[in-house]
HTML snippet that shows the backbone in 3Dmol.js (N, CA, C, O; Angstrom):
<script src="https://3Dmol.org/build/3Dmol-min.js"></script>
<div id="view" style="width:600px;height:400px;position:relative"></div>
<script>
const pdb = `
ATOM      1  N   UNK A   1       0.845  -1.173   0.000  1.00  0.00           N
ATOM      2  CA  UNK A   1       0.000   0.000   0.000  1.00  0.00           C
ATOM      3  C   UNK A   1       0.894   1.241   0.000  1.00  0.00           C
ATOM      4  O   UNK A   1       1.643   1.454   0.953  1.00  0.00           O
ATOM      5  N   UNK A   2       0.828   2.065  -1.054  1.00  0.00           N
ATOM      6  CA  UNK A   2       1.357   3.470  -1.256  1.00  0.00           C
ATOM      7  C   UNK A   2       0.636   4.289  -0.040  1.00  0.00           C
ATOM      8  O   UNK A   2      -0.589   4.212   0.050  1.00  0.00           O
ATOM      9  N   UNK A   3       1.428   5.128   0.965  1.00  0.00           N
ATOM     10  CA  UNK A   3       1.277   6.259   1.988  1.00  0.00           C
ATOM     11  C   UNK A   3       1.101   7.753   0.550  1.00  0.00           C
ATOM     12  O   UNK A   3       1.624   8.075  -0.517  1.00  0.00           O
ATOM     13  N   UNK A   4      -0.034   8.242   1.534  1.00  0.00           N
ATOM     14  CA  UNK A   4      -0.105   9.217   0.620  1.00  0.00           C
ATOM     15  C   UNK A   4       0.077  10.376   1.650  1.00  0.00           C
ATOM     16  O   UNK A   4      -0.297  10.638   2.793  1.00  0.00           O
ATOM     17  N   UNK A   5       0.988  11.044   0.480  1.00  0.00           N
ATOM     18  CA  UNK A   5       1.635  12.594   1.464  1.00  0.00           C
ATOM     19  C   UNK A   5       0.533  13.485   1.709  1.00  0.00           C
ATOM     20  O   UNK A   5      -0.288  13.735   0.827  1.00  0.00           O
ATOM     21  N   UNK A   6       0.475  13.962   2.831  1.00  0.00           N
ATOM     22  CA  UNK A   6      -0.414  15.209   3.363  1.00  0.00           C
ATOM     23  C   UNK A   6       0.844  16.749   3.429  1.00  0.00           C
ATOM     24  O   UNK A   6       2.004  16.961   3.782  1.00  0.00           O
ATOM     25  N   UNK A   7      -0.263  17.467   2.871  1.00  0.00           N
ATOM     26  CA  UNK A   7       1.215  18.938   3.255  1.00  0.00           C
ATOM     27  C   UNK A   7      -0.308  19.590   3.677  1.00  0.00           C
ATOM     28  O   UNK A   7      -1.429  19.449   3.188  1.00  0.00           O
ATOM     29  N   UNK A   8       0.186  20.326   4.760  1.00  0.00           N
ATOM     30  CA  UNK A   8      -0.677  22.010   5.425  1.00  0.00           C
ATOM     31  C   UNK A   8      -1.042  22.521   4.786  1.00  0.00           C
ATOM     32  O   UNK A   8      -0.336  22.765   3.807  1.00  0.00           O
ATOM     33  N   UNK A   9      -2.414  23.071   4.842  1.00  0.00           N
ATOM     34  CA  UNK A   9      -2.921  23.846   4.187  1.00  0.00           C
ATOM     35  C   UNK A   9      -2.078  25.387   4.788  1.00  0.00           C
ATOM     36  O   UNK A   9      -1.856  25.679   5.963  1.00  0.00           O
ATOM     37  N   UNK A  10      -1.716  26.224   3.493  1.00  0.00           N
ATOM     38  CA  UNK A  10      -1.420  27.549   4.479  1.00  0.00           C
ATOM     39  C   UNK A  10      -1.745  28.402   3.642  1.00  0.00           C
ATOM     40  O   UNK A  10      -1.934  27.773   2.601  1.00  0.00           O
ATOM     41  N   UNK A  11      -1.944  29.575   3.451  1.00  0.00           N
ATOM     42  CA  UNK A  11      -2.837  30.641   2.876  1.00  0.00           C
ATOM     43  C   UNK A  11      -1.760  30.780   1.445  1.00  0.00           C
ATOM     44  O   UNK A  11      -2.199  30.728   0.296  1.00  0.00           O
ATOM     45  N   UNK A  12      -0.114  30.984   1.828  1.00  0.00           N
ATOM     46  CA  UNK A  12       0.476  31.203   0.375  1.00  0.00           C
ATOM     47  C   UNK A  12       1.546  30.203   0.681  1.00  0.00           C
ATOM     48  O   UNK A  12       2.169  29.961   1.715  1.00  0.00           O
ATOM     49  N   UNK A  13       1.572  29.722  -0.457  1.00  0.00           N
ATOM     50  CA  UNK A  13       3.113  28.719  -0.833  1.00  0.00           C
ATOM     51  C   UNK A  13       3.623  28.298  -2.057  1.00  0.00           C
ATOM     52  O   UNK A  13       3.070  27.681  -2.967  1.00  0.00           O
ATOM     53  N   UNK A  14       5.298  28.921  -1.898  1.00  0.00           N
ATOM     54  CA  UNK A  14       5.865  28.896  -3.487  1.00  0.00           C
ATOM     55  C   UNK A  14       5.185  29.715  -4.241  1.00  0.00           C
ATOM     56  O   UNK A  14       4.946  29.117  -5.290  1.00  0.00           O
ATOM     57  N   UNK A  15       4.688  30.906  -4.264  1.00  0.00           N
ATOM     58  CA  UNK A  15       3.688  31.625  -5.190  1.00  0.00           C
ATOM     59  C   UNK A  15       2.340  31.625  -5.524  1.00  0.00           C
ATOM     60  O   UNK A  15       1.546  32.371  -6.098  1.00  0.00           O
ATOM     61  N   UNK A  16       2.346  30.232  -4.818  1.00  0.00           N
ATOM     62  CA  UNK A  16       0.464  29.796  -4.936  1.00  0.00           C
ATOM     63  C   UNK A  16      -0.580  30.675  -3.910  1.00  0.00           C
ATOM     64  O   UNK A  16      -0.194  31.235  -2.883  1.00  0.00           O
ATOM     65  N   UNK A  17      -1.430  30.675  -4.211  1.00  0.00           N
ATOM     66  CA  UNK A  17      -2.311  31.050  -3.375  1.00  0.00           C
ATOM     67  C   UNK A  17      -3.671  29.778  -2.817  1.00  0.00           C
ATOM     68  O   UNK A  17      -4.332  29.285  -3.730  1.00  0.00           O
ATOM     69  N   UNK A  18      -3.931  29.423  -1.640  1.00  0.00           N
ATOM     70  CA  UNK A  18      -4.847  28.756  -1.238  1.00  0.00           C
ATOM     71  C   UNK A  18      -6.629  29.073  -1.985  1.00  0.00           C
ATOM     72  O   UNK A  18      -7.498  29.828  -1.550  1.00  0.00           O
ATOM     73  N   UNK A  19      -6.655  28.385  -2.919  1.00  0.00           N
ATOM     74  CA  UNK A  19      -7.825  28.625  -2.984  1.00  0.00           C
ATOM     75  C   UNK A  19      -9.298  27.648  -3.072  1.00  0.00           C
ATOM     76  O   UNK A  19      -9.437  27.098  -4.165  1.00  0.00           O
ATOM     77  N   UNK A  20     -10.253  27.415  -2.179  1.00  0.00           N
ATOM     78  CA  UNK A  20     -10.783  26.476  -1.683  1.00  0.00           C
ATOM     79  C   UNK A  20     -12.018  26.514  -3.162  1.00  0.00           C
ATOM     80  O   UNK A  20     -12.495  27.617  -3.430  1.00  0.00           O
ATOM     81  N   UNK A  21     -12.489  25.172  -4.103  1.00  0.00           N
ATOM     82  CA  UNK A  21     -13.665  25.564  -4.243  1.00  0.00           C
ATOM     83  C   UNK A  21     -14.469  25.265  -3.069  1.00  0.00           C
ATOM     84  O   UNK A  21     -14.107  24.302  -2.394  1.00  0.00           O
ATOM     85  N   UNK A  22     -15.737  26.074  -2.619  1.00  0.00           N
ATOM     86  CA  UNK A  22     -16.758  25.643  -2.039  1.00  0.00           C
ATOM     87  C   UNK A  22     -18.128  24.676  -2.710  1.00  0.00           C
ATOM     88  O   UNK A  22     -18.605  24.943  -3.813  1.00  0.00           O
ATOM     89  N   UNK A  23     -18.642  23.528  -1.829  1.00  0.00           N
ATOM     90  CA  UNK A  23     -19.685  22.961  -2.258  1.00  0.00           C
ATOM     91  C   UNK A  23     -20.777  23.824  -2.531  1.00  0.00           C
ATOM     92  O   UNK A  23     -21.143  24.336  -1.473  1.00  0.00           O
ATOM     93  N   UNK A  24     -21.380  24.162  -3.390  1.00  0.00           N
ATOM     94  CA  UNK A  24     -22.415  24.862  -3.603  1.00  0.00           C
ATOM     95  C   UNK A  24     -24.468  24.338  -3.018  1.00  0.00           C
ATOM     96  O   UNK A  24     -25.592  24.739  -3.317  1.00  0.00           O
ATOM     97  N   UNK A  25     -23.767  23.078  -1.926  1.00  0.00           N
ATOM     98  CA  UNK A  25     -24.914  22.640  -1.650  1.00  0.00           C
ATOM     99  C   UNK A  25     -24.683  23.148   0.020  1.00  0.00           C
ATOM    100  O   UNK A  25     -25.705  23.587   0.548  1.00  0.00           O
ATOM    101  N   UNK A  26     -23.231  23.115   1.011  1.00  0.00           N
ATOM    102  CA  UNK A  26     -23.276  23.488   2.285  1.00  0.00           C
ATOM    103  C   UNK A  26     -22.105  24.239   2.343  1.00  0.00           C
ATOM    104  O   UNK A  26     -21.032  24.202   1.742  1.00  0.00           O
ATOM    105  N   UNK A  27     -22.556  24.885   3.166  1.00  0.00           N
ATOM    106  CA  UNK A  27     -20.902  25.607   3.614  1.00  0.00           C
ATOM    107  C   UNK A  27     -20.434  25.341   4.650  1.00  0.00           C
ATOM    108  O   UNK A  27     -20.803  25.728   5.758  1.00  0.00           O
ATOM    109  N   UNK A  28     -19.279  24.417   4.289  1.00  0.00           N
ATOM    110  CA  UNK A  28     -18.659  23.648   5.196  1.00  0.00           C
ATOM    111  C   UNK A  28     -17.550  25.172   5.862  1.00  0.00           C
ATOM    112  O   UNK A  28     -16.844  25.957   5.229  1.00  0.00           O
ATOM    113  N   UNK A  29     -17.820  25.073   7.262  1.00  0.00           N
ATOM    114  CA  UNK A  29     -16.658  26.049   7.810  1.00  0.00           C
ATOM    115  C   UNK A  29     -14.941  25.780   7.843  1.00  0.00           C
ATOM    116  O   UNK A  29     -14.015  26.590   7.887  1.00  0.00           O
ATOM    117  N   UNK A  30     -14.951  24.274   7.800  1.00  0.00           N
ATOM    118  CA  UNK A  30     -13.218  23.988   7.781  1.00  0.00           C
ATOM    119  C   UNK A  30     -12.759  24.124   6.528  1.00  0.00           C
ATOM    120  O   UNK A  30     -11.534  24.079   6.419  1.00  0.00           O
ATOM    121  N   UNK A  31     -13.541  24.314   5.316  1.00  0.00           N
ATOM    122  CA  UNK A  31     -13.659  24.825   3.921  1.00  0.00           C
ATOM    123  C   UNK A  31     -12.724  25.961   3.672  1.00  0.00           C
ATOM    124  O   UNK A  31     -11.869  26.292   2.851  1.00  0.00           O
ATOM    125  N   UNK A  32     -13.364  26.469   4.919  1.00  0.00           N
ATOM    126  CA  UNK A  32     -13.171  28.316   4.677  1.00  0.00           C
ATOM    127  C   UNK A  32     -12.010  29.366   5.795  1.00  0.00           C
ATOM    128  O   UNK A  32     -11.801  30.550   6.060  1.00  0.00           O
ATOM    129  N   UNK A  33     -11.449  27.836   6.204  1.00  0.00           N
ATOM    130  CA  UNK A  33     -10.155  28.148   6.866  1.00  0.00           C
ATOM    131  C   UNK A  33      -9.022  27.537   6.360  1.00  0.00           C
ATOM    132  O   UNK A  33      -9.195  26.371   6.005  1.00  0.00           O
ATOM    133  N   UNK A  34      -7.629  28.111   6.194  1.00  0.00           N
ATOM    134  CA  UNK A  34      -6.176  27.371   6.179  1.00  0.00           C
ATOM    135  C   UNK A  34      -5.657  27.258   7.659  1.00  0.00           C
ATOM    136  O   UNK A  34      -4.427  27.301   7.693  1.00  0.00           O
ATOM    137  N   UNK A  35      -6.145  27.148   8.671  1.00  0.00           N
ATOM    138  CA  UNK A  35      -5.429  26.893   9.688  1.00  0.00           C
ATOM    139  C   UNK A  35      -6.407  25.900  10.570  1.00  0.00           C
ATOM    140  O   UNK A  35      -7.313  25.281  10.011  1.00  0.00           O
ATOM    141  N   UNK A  36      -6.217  25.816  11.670  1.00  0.00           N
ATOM    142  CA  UNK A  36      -7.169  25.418  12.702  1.00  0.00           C
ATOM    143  C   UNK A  36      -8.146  25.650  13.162  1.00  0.00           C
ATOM    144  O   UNK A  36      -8.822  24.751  13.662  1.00  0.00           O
ATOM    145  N   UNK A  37      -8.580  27.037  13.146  1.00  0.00           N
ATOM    146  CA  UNK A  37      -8.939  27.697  14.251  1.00  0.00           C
ATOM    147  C   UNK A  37     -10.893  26.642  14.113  1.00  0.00           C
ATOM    148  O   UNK A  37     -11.898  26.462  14.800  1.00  0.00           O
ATOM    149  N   UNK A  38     -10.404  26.320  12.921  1.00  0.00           N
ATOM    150  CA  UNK A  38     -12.094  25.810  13.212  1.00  0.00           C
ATOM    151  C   UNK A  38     -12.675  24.653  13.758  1.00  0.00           C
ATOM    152  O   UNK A  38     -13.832  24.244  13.670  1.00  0.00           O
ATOM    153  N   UNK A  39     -11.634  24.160  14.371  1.00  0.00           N
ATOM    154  CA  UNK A  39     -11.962  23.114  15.498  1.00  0.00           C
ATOM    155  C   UNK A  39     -12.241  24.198  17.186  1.00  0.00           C
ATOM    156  O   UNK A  39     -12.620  23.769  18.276  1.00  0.00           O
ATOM    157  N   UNK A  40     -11.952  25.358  16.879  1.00  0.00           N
ATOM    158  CA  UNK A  40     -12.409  25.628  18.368  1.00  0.00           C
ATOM    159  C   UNK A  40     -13.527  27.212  17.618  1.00  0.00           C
ATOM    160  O   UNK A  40     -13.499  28.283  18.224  1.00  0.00           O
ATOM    161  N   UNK A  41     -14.317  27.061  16.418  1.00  0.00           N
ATOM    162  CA  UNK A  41     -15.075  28.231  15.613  1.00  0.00           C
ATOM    163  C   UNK A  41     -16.349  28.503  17.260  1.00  0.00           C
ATOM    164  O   UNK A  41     -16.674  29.474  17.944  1.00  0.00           O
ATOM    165  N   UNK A  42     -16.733  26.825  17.241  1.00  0.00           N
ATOM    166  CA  UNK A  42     -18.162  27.465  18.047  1.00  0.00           C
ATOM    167  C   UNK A  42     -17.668  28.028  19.158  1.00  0.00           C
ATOM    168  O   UNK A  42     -18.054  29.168  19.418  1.00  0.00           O
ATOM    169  N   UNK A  43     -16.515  27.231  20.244  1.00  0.00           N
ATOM    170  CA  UNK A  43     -16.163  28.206  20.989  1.00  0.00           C
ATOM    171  C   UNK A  43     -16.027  29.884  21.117  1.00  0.00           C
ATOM    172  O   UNK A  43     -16.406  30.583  22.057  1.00  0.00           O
ATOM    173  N   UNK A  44     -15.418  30.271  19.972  1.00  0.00           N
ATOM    174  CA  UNK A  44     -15.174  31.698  19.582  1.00  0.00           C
ATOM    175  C   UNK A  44     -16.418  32.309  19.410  1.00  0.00           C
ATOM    176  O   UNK A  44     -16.426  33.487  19.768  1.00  0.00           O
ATOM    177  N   UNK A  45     -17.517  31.856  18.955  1.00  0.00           N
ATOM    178  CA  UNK A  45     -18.817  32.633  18.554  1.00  0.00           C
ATOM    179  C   UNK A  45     -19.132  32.856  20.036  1.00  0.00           C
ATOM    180  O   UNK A  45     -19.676  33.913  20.357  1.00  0.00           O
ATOM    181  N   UNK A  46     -18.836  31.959  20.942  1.00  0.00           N
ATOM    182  CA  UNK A  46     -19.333  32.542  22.307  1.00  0.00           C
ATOM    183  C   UNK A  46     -19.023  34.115  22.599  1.00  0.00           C
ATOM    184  O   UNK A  46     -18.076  34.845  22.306  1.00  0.00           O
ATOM    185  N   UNK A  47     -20.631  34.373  23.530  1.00  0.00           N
ATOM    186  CA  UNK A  47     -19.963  35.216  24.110  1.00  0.00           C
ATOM    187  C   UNK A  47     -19.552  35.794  25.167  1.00  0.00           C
ATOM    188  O   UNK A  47     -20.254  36.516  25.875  1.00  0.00           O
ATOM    189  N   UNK A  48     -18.156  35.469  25.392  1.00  0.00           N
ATOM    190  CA  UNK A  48     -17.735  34.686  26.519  1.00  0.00           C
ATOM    191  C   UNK A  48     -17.283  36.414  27.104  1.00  0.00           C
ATOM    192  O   UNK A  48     -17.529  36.778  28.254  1.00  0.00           O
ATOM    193  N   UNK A  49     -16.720  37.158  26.245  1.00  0.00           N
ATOM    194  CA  UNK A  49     -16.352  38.363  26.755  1.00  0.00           C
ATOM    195  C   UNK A  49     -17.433  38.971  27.696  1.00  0.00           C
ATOM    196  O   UNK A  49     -17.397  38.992  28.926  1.00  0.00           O
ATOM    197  N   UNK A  50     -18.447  39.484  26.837  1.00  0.00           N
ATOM    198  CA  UNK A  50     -19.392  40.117  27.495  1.00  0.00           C
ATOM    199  C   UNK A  50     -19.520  39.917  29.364  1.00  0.00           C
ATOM    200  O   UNK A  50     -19.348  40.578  30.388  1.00  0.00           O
ATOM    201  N   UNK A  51     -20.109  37.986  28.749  1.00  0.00           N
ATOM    202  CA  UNK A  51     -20.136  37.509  30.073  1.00  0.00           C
ATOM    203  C   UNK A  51     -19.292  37.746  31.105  1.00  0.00           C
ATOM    204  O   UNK A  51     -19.805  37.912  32.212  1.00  0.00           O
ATOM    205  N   UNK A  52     -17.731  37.818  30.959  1.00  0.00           N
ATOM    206  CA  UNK A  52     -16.571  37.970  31.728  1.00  0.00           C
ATOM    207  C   UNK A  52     -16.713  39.580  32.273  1.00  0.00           C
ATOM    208  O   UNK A  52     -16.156  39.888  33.327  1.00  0.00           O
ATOM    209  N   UNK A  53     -17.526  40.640  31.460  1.00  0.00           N
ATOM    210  CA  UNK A  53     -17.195  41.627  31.825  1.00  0.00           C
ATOM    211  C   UNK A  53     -18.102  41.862  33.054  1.00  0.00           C
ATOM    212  O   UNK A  53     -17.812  42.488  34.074  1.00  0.00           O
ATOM    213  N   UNK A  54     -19.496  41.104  32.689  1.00  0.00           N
ATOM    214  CA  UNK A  54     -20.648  41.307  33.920  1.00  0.00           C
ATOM    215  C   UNK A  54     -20.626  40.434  35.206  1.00  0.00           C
ATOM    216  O   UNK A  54     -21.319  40.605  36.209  1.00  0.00           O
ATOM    217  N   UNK A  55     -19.646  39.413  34.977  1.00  0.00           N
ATOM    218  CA  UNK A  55     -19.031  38.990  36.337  1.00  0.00           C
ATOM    219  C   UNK A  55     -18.287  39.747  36.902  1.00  0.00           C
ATOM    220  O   UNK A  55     -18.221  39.865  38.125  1.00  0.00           O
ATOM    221  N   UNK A  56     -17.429  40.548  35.840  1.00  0.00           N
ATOM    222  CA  UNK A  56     -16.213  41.070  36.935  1.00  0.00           C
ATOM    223  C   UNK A  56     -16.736  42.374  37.210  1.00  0.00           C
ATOM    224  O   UNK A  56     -15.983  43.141  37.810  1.00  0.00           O
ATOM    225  N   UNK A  57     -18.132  42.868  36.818  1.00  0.00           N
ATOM    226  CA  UNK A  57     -18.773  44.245  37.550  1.00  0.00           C
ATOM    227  C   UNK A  57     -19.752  44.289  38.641  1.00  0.00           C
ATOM    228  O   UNK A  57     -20.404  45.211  39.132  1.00  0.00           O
ATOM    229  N   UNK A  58     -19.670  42.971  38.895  1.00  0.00           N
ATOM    230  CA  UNK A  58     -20.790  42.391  40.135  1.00  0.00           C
ATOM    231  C   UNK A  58     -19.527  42.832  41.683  1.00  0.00           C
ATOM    232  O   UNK A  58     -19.980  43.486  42.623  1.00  0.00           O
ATOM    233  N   UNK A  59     -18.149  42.401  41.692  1.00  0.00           N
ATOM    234  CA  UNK A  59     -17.466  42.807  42.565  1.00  0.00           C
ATOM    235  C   UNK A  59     -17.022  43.832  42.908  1.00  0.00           C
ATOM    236  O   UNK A  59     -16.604  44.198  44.006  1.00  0.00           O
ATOM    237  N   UNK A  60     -17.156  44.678  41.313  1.00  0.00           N
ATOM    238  CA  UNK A  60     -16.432  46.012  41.545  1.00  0.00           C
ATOM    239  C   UNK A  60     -17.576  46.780  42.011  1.00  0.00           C
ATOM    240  O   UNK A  60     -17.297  47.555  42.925  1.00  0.00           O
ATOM    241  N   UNK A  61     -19.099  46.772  41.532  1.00  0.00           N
ATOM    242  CA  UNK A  61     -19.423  46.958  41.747  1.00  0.00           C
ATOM    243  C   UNK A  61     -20.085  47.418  43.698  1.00  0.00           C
ATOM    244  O   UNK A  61     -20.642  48.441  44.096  1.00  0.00           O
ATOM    245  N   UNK A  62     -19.719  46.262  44.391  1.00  0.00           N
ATOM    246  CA  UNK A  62     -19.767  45.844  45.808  1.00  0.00           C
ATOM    247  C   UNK A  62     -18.566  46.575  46.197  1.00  0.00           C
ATOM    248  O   UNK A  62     -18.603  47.130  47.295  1.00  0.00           O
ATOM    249  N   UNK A  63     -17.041  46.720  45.184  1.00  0.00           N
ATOM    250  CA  UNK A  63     -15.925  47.556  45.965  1.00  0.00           C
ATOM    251  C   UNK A  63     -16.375  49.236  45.813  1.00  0.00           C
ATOM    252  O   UNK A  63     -16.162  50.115  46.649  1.00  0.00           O
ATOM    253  N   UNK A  64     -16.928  49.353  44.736  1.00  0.00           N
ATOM    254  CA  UNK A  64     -17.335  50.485  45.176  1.00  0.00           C
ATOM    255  C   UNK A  64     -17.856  51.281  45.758  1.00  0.00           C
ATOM    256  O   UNK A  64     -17.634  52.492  45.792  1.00  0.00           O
ATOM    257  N   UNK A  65     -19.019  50.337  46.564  1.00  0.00           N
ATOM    258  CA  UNK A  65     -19.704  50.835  47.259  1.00  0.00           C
ATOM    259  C   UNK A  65     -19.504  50.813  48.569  1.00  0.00           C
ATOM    260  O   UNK A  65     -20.253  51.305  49.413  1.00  0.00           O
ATOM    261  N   UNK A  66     -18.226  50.094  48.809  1.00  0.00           N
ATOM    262  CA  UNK A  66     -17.708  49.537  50.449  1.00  0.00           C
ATOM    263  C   UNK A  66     -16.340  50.593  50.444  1.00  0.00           C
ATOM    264  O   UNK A  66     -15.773  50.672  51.534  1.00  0.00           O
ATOM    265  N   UNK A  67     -15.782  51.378  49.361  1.00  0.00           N
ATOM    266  CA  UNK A  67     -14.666  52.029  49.438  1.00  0.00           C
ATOM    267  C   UNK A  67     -13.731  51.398  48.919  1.00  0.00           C
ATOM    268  O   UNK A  67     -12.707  52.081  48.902  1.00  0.00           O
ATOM    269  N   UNK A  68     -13.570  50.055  48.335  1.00  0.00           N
ATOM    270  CA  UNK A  68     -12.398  49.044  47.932  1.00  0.00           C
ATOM    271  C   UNK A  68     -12.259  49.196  46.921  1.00  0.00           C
ATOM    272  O   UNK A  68     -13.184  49.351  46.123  1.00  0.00           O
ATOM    273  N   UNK A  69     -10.639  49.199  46.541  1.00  0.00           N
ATOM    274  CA  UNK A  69      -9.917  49.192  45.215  1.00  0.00           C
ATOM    275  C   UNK A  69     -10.933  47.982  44.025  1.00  0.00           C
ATOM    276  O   UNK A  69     -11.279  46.812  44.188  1.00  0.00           O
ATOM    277  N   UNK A  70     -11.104  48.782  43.075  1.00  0.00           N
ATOM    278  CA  UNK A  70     -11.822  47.759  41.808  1.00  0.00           C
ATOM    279  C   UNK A  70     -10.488  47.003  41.332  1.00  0.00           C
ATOM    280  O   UNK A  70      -9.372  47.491  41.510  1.00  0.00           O
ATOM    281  N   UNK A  71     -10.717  45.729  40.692  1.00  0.00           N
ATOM    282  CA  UNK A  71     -10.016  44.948  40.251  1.00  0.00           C
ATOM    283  C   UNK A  71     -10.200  45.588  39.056  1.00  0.00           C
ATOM    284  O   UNK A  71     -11.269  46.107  38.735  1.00  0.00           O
ATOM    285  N   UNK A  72      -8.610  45.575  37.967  1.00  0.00           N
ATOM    286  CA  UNK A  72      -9.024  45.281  36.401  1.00  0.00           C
ATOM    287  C   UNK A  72      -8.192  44.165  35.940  1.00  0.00           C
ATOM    288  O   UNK A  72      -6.961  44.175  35.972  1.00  0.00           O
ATOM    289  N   UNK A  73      -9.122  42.936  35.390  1.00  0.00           N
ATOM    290  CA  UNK A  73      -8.226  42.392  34.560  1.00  0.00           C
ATOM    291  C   UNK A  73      -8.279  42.116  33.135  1.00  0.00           C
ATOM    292  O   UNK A  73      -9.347  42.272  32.543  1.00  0.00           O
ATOM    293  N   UNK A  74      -7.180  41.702  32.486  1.00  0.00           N
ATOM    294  CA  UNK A  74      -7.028  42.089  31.124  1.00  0.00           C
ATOM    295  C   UNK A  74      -7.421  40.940  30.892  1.00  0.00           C
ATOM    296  O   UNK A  74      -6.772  40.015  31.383  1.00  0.00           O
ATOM    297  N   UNK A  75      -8.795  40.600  29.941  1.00  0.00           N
ATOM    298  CA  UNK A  75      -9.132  39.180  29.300  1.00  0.00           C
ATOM    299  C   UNK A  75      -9.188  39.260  27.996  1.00  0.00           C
ATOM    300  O   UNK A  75     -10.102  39.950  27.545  1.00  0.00           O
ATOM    301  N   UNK A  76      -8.531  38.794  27.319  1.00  0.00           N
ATOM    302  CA  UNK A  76      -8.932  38.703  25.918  1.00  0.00           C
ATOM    303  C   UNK A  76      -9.106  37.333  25.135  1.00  0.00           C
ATOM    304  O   UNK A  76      -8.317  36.698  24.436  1.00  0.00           O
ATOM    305  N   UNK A  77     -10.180  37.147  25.436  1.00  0.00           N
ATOM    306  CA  UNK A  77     -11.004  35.951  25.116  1.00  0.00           C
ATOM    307  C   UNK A  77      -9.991  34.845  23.501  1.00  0.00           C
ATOM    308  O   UNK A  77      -9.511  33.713  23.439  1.00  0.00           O
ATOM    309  N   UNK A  78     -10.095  35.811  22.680  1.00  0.00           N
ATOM    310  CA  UNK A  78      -9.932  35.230  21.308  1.00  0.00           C
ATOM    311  C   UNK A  78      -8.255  34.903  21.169  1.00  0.00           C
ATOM    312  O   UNK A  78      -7.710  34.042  20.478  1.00  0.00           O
ATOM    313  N   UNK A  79      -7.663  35.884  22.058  1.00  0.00           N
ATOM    314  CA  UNK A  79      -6.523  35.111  22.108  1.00  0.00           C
ATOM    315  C   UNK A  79      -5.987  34.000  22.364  1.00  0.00           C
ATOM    316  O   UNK A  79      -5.720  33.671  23.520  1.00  0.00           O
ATOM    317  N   UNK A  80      -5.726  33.188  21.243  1.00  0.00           N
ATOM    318  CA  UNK A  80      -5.358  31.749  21.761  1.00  0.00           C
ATOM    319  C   UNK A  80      -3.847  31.176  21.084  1.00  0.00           C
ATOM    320  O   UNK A  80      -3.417  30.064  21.390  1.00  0.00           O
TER     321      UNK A  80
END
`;
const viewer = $3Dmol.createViewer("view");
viewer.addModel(pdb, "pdb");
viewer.setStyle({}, {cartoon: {color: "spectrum"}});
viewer.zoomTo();
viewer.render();
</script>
């Protein structure tokens, strides 16, 4: 049995450019990426920021009103 070579998809190589046809019956999302990221897509649609911001204004909220230093922290969700 002949092994058949796999190479990475990556957006440019050797002069080429990545270009996907799409099925014209679904649109497949790993279609419409050269990298990974679309094994973690639904994660990212979350919205996880928002949420993070109205947790972390429930405490500050309570420090402010008791005189206590507000927390800030830096979240940036999509960074991965």
């Amino acid at each position: 049995m002949r092994s058949k070579s796999w190479w990475p998809r990556v957006a440019e190589a050797n002069g080429r450019r990545f270009v996907r046809e799409l099925d014209d019956i679904k649109d497949h999302i790993p279609d419409r990426t050269v990298d990974m990221s679309y094994l973690v897509w639904r994660e990212l649609i979350l919205a996880v920021q928002p949420w993070f911001d109205s947790v972390l204004a429930a405490p500050n909220t309570f420090a402010a009103a008791h005189g206590l230093p507000a927390r800030e922290i830096d979240f940036d969700w999509k960074q991965f």
